[in-house]
C-alpha positions in Angstrom: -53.5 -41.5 4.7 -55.3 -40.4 1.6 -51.4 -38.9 0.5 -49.7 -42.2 1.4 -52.9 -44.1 -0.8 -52.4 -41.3 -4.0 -48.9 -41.3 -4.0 -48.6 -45.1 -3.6 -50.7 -45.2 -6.7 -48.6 -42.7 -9.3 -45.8 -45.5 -7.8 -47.3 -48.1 -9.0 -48.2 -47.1 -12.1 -45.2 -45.6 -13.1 -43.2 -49.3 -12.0 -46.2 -51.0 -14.1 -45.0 -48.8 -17.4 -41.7 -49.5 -16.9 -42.2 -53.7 -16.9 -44.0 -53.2 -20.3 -41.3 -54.5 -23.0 -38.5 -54.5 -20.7 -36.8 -57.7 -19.1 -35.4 -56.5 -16.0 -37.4 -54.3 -13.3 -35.2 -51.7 -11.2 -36.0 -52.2 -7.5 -36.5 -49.3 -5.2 -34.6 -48.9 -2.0 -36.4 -48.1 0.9 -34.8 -44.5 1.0 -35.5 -44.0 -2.5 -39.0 -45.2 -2.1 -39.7 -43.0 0.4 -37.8 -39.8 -1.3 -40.7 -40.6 -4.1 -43.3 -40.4 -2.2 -42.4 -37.6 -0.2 -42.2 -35.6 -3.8 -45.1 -36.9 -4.8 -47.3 -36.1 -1.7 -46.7 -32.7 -2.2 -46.6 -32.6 -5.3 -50.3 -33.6 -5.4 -51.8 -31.6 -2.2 -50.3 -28.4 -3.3 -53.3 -27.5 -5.1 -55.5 -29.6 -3.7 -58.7 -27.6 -2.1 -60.1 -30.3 -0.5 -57.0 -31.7 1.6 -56.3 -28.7 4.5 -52.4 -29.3 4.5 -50.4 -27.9 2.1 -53.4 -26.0 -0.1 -51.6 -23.1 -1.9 -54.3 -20.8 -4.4 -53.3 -20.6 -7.7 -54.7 -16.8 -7.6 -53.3 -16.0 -4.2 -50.1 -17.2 -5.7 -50.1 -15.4 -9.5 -51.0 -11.8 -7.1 -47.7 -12.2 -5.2 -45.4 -13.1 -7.9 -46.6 -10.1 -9.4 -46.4 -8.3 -6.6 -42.4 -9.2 -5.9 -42.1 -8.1 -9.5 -43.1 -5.0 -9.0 -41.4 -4.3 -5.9 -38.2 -5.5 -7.9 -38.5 -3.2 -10.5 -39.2 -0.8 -7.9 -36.0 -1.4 -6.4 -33.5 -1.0 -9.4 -35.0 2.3 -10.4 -34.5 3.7 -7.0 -30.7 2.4 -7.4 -30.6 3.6 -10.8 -31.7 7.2 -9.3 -29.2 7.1 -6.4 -25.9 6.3 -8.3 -26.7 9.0 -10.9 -27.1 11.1 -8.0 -23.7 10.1 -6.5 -22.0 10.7 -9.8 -23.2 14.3 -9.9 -22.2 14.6 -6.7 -18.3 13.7 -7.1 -16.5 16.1 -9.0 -14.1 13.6 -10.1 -17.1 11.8 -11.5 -17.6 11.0 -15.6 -14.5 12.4 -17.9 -11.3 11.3 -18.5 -9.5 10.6 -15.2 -6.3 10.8 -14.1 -4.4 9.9 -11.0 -5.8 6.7 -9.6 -8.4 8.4 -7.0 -7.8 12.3 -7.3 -5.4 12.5 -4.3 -1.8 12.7 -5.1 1.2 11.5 -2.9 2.4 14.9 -0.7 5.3 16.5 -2.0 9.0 15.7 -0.6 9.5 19.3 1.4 13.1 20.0 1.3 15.5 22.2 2.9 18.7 23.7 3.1 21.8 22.4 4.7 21.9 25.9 6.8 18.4 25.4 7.8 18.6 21.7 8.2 21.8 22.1 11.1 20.6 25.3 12.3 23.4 27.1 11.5 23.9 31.1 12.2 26.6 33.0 10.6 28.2 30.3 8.1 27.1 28.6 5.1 27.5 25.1 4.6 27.1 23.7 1.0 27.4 20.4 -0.7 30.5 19.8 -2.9 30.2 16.5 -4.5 30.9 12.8 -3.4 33.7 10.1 -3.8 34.2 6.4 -3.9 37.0 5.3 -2.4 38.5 2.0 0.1 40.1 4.7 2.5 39.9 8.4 3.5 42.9 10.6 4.5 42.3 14.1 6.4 45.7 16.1 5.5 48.1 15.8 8.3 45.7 13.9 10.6 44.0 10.7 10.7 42.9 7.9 8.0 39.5 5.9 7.5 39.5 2.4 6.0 36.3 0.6 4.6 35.3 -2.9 6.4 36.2 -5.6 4.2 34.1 -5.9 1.9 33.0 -2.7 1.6 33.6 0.9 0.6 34.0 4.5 1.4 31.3 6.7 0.5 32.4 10.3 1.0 30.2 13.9 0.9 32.1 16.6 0.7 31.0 19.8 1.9 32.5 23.6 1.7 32.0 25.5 5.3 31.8 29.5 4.2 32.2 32.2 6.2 30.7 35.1 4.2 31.5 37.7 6.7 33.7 40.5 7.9 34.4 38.6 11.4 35.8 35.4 12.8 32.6 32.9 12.6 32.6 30.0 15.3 31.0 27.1 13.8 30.3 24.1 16.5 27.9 21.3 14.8 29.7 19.1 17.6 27.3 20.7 20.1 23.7 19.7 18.1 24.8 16.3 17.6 23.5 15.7 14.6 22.5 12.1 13.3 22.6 12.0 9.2 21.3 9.4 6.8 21.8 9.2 3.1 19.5 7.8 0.5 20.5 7.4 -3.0 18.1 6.6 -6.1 15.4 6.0 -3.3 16.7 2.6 -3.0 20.0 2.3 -1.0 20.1 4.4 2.3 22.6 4.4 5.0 23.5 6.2 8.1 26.8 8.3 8.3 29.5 6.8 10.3 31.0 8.6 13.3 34.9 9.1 13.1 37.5 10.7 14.8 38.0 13.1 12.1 38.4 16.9 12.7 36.7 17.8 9.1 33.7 15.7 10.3 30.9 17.4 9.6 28.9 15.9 12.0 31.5 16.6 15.0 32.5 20.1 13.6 33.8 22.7 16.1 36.2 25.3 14.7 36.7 29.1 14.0 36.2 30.1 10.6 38.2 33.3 9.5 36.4 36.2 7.4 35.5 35.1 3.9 37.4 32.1 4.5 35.9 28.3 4.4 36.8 25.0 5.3 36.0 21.3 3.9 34.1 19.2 6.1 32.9 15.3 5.3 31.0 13.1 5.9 31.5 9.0 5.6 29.5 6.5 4.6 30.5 2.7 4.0 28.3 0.6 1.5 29.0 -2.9 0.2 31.1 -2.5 -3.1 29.3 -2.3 -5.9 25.9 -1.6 -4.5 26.1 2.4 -5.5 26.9 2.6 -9.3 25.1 5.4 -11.3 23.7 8.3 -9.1 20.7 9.7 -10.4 19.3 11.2 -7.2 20.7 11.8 -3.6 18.8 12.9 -0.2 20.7 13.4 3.2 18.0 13.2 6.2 19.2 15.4 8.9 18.1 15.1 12.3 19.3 17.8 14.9 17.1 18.1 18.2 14.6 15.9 17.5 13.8 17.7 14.5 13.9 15.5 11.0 14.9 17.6 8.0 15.4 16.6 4.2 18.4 17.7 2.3 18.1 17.1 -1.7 22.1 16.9 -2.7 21.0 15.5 -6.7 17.9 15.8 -8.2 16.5 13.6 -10.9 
């Protein structure tokens, strides 16, 4: 009661300086009058000793300000400590830095062609490559590109290196291939009917003989223009191998 009293009085003299020298007096709604003297009320009891609600000592008060202080400070040197301690820690720490977070992308393993289809006995090497809208194996069959589209052709040498007839049947690991260019254009070989497909290959190579193989891909025209690098992914048994034809 003896809030309701106190604050009622700071209200009224506060609305009794405000009609001094002015025309108009602002009247209070009944939410904003009691919004004022709820601030007011504890405004006044909070360091009031002789009301029992709300009494907060002024000492009491002062001691555990400082005390949070200290505890604060406390606190930042302790961090302080530990991140110099996690700096000495990393090796990669302080310095000039280089490559993003230390680690480094893994290396492309390649391998050879040989390796790649297993091969035993003959050597298989990449020749080069041609554009074209239609293959012809002498004597034998043709390949035309889908409209719209082109031939892509690998050629490839098949050697025998020995002193005795080599049979060389890639037929039987049915290989799948896949051809990447410039690491942005990759597409998987088509299967033809050709007898020089490499990926169908099943003849008898003579003594230090060879014989071409292919291998055809179609791509829209004009999506493959300058060739700056080429990969062929070779899968054989499950087994995924890389193949670099042009390096960068």
């Amino acid at each position: 009661m003896k809030q309701r009293k106190l604050a009622a009085g700071v209200l009224a003299l506060a609305v009794s300086l405000t009609v001094c020298g002015c025309e108009q007096v602002y009247e209070l709604t009944e939410a904003e009058e009691a919004a004022i003297v709820y601030y007011t009320t504890h405004a006044v009891t909070k360091f009031n000793k002789k009301q029992s609600e709300g009494i907060q000592n002024v000492a009491a008060i002062e001691k555990k300000m400082a005390e949070e202080e200290e505890r604060k400070q406390q606190e930042q040197q302790e961090t302080a400590v530990d991140d110099t301690t996690t700096d000495n820690d990393n090796p990669n720490a302080g310095g000039d830095q280089t490559g993003g977070t230390g680690t480094s992308e893994p290396q492309q393993q390649y391998v050879s062609l040989n390796q790649a289809l297993k091969l035993g006995g003959v050597d298989a090497v990449y020749k080069g490559y041609d554009k074209a809208k239609a293959y012809t194996e002498e004597n034998s069959f043709m390949v035309t590109a889908n409209s719209g589209n082109e031939l892509f052709v690998l050629f490839f040498d098949l050697k025998n290196p020995g002193s005795k007839s080599a049979k060389c049947n890639i037929l039987s690991k049915m290989p799948q291939f896949r051809l990447t260019v410039n690491d942005e254009v990759s597409i998987t070989a088509d299967t033809t009917i050709l007898l020089n497909d490499l990926g169908t290959y099943n003849e008898q190579i003579k003594p230090a003989s060879r014989d071409e193989a292919v291998l055809i891909f179609q791509v829209q025209k004009g999506t493959i223009k300058r060739i700056q690098k080429m990969d062929l992914e070779v899968t054989v048994d499950d087994t995924v191998s890389m193949v670099q034809l042009i390096k960068k």
